[in-house]
N, C-alpha and C positions, 0 to 999 in steps of 0.2 A: 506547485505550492511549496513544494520540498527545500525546493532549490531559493525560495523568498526568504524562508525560516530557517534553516542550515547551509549558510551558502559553501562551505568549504564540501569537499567533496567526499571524505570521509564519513563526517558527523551525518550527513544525507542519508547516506550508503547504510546506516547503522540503523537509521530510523525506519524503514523499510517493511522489514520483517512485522516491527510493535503495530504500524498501521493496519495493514495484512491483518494480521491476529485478530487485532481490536473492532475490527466489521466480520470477522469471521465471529468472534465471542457474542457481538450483537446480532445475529442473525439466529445464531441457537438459543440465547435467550429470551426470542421470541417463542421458543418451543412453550415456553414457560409463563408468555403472558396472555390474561385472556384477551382473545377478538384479535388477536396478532396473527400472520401469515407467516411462517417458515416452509421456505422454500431451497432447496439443494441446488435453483438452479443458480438462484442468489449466490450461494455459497463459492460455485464452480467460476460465477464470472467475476467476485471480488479475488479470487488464486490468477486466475488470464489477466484483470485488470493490472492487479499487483506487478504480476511479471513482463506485462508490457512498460508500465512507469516505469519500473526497472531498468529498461533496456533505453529507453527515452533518455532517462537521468542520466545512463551513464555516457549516451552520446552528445544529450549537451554538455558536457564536462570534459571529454575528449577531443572534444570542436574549440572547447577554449582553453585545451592544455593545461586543466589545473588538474594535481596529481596532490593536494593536499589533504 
């Protein structure tokens, strides 16, 4: 989806981390709401998912030689 909405490969690469964060912030602030489930394993497979897309993004970007 990264790659729809950023297509240059920098500004992707940037966006990353904000995504990451931003389900990790919503995850604990389920600690906070009532009838909400917070769970750490949530927390453990949105870090693996992040770091797989990662690795995803940066190979289709290296398959089609942009370096911008």
């Amino acid at each position: 989806m990264l790659f729809l909405i950023y297509p240059t490969y920098k500004n992707g690469k940037f966006f990353f981390p904000f995504f990451v964060f931003g389900y990790i912030l919503y995850e604990v602030w389920q600690l906070f709401l009532e009838g909400s489930s917070f769970d750490w394993k949530d927390i453990m497979a949105t870090i693996i998912s992040g770091i797989l897309a990662y690795y995803i993004y940066q190979t289709i970007h290296k398959n089609k030689g942009s370096d911008e």
